[in-house]
C-alpha positions in Angstrom: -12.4 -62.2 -68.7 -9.8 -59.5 -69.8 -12.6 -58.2 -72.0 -15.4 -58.3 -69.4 -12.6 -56.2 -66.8 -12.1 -53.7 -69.5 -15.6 -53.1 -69.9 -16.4 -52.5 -66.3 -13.3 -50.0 -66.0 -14.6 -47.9 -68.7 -18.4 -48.0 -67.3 -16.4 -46.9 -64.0 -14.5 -44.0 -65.8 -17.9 -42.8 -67.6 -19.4 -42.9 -64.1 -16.7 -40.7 -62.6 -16.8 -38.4 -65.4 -21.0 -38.1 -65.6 -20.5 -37.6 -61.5 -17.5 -35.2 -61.4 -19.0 -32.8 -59.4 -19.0 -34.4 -55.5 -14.9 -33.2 -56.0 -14.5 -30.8 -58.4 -14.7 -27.3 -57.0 -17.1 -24.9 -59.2 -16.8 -20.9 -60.3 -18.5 -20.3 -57.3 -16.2 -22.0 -54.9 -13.1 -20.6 -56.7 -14.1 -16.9 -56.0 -15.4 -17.4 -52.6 -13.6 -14.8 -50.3 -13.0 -17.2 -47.0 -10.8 -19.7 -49.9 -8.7 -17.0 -50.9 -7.8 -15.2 -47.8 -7.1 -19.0 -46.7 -4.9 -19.2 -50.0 -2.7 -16.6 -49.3 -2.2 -17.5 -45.9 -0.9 -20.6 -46.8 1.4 -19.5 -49.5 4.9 -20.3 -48.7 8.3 -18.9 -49.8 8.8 -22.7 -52.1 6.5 -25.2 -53.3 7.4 -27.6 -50.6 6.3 -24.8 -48.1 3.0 -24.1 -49.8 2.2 -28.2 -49.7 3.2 -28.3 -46.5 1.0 -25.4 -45.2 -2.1 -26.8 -46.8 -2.0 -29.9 -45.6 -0.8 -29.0 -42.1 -4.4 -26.7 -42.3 -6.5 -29.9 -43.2 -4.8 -32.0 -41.0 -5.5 -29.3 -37.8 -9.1 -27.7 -38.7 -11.0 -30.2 -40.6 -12.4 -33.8 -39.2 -13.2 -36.8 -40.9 -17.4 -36.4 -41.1 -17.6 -40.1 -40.5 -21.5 -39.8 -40.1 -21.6 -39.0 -43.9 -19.2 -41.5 -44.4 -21.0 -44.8 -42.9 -24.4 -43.8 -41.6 -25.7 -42.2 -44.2 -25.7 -45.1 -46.4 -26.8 -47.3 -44.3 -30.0 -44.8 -43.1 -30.3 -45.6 -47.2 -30.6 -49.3 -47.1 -32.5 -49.0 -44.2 -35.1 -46.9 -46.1 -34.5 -49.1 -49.7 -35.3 -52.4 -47.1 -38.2 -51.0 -45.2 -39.7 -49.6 -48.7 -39.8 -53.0 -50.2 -41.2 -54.6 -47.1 -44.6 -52.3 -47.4 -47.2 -53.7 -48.6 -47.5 -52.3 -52.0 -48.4 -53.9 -55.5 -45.2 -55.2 -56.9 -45.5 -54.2 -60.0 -45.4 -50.7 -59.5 -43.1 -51.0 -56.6 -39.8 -50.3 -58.7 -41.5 -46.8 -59.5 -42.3 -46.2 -56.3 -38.5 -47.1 -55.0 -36.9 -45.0 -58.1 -38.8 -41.9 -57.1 -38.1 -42.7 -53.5 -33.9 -42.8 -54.0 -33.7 -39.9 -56.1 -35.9 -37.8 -53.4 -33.9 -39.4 -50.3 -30.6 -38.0 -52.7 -32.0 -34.7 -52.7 -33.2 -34.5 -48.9 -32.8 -37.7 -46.9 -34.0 -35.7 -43.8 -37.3 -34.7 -45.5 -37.9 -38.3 -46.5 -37.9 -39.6 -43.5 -39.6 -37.1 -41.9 -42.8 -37.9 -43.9 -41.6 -41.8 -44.3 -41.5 -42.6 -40.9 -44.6 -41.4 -39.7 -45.9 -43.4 -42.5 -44.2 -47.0 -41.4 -45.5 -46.0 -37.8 -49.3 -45.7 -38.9 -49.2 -49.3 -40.8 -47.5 -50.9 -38.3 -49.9 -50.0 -35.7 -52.6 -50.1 -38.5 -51.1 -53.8 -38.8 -50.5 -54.5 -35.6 -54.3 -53.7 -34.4 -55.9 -55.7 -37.3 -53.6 -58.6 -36.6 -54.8 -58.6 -32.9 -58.7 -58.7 -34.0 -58.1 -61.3 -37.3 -54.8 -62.5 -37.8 -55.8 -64.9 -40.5 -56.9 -62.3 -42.4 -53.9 -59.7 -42.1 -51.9 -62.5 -43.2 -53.6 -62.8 -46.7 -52.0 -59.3 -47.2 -48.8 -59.1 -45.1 -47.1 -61.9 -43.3 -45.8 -62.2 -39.8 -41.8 -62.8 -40.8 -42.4 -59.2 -43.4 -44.1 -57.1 -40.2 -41.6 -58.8 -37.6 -38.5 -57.4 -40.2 -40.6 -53.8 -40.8 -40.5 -52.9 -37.1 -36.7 -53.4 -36.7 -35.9 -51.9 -39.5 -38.3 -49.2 -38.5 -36.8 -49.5 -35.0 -33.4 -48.8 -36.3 -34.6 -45.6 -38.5 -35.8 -44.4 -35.5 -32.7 -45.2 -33.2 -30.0 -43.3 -36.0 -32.5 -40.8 -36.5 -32.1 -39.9 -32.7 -28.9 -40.4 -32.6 -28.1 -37.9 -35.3 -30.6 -35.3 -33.7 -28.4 -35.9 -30.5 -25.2 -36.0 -31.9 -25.5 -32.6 -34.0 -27.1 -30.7 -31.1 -24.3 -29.5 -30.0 -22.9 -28.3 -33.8 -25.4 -26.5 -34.3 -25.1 -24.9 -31.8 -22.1 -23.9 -32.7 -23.2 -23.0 -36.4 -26.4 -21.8 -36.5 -26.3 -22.3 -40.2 -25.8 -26.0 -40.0 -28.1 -28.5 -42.3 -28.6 -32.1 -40.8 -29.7 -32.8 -44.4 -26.2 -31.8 -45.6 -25.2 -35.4 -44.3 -26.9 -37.1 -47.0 -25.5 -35.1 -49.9 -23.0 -36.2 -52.5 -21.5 -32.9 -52.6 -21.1 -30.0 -50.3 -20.1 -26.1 -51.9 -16.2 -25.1 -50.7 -18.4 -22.4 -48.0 -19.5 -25.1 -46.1 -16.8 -27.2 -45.6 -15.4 -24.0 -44.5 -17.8 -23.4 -42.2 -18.3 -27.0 -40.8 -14.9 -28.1 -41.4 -16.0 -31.6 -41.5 -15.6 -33.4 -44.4 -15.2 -37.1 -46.9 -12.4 -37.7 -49.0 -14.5 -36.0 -52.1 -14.8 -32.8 -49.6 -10.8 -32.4 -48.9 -10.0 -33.3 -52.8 -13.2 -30.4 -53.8 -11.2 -28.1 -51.0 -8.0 -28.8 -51.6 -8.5 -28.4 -55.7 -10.0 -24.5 -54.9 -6.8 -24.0 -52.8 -4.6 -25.0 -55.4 -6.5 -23.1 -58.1 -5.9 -20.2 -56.3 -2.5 -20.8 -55.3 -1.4 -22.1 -58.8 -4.1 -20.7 -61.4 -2.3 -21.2 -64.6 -1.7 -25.6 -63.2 -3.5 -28.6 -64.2 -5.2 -29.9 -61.0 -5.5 -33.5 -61.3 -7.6 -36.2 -59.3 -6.0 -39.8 -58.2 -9.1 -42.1 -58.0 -9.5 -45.4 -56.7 -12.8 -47.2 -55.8 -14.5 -45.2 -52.9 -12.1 -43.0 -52.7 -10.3 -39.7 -54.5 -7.3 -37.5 -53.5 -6.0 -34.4 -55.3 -2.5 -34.0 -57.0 -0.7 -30.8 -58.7 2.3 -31.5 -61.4 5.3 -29.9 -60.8 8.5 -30.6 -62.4 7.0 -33.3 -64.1 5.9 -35.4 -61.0 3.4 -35.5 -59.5 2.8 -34.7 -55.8 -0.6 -35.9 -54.1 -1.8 -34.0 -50.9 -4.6 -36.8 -49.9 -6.1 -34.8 -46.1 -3.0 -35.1 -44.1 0.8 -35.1 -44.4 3.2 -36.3 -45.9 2.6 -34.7 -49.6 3.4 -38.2 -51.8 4.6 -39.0 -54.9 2.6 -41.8 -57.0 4.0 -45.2 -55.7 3.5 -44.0 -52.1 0.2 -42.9 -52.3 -0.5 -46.3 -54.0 1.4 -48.5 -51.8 -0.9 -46.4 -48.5 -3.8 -47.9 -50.2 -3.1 -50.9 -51.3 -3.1 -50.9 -55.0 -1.6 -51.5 -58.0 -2.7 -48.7 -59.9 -5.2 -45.6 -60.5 -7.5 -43.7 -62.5 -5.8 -39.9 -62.8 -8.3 -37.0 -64.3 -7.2 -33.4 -65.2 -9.0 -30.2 -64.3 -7.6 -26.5 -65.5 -9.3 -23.5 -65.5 -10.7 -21.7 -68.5 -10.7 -18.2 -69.9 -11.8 -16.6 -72.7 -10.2 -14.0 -75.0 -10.8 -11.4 -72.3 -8.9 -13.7 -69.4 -12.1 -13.8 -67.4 -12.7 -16.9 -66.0 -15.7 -18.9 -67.4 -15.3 -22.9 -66.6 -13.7 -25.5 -64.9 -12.5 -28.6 -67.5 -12.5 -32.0 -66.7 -11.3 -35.1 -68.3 -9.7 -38.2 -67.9 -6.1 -38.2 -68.2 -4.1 -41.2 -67.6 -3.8 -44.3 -65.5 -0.9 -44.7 -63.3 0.9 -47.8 -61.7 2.7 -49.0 -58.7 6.5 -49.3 -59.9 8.6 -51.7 -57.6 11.0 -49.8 -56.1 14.2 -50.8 -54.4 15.0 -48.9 -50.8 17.9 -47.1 -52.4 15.8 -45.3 -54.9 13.1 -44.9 -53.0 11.7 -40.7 -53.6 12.7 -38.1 -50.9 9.7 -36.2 -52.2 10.9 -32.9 -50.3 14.7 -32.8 -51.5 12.8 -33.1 -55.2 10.5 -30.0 -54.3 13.4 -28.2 -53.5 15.1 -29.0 -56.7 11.8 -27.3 -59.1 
């Protein structure tokens, strides 16, 4: 059993560091202009100050993008679900579906705009047949399979509309704005900017390019959990995690606001070569941290140890 947990925690690492790029800001995003003016506004007279200021920011300009969050994946399902209920060969059906997720990855809107014209047609196709010779209709798809294809059609259609509804009014607002953007894993440090909406893996990418630019010669480091990632900066030795919204905490609290025992930590710095120019961001696993019982008297008064680096 031991074994068997060990194995999945290291397939977990080597999927975190194969997908490192949802949170981990690139060159790009470190030398956009918006980022840095932003930087230097938030630079404070301390550390404490500068921690402060940036999370103060988030907390103020930037909402939770909850549509990316939950509906997106389940717009996915819904598409995975209605894909397997066509009525196509089985055997080359996996192809089909593999083909299917990466596309829908790349441009869920696109998908479905060509997707769900298609369920429409065989339903109706099906639909019409059934009315003239339902017995033989059945021989290729059967009642229950066309019954579950229109509601899940039904509801593609329903948080398709409601999406088209909803983001009306932003982009109105911003022109610019992509209703494909929803579906993707990461978004470049402009566009949060711009939309100020934004996951957990969009405040760690944002709040990493902050930090670079406010401490470019630190080690950035990323706290994960399962489905979800904050960003951390070392200073005096501790570490202090700034995870969308204040307080900045130190490792046990962080842990103890999500309910675990321990974490994942990776470690990002920027590189230079011989010249100083920048030319990549590292990334690596670092360490795994723990919850440490702690009694109230010794409990971390994370700003009066700020003040002390």
């Amino acid at each position: 059993m031991i074994e068997g947990g060990k194995t999945i925690n290291k397939f977990r690492k080597a999927l975190v560091l194969i997908g490192k790029k949802p949170f981990l800001p690139t060159l790009k995003d470190l030398k956009n202009k918006d980022l840095k003016n932003l930087a230097n506004r938030l630079k404070g007279d301390s550390d404490k100050e500068t921690l402060t200021n940036l999370l103060e920011w988030q907390d103020r300009n930037v909402l939770g993008w909850t549509d990316r969050m939950y509906l997106f994946p389940i717009l996915y399902i819904l598409l995975i679900i209605s894909f397997y209920l066509l009525p196509i060969n089985p055997s080359i059906k996996p192809i089909f579906v593999l083909i299917f997720v990466l596309l829908a990855f790349v441009n869920i809107t696109r998908v479905l705009s060509y997707f769900l014209p298609i369920i429409g047609l065989i339903l109706l196709l099906f639909s019409w047949l059934f009315s003239i010779n339902p017995l033989q209709v059945q021989k290729t798809i059967s009642i229950s399979t066309l019954i579950g294809l229109s509601i899940v059609f039904g509801a593609l259609v329903a948080i398709l509309v409601l999406l088209l509804l909803k983001y009306r009014s932003i982009k109105s607002r911003i022109p610019d704005f992509k209703l494909e953007d929803i579906s993707k894993l990461s978004l470049p440090v402009n566009k949060i900017l711009k939309y100020k909406l934004a996951v957990c893996r969009d405040y760690a990418k944002l709040t990493a390019a902050l930090l670079f630019n406010l401490y470019p010669n630190a080690k950035i480091y990323f706290f994960t959990i399962p489905w979800h990632v904050a960003t951390a900066i070392k200073i005096g030795g501790k570490y202090y995690i700034l995870d969308r919204q204040l307080p900045v905490l130190r490792t046990d609290e962080w842990l103890i606001r999500w309910n675990r025992k321990d974490a994942d930590v990776y470690t990002s710095e920027l590189i230079r070569n011989s010249e100083g120019k920048l030319v990549d961001v590292d990334f690596k696993y670092h360490e795994k941290v723990f919850f440490i019982l702690k009694k109230p008297w010794m409990q971390i008064n994370w700003q009066r140890e700020l003040q002390k680096c």
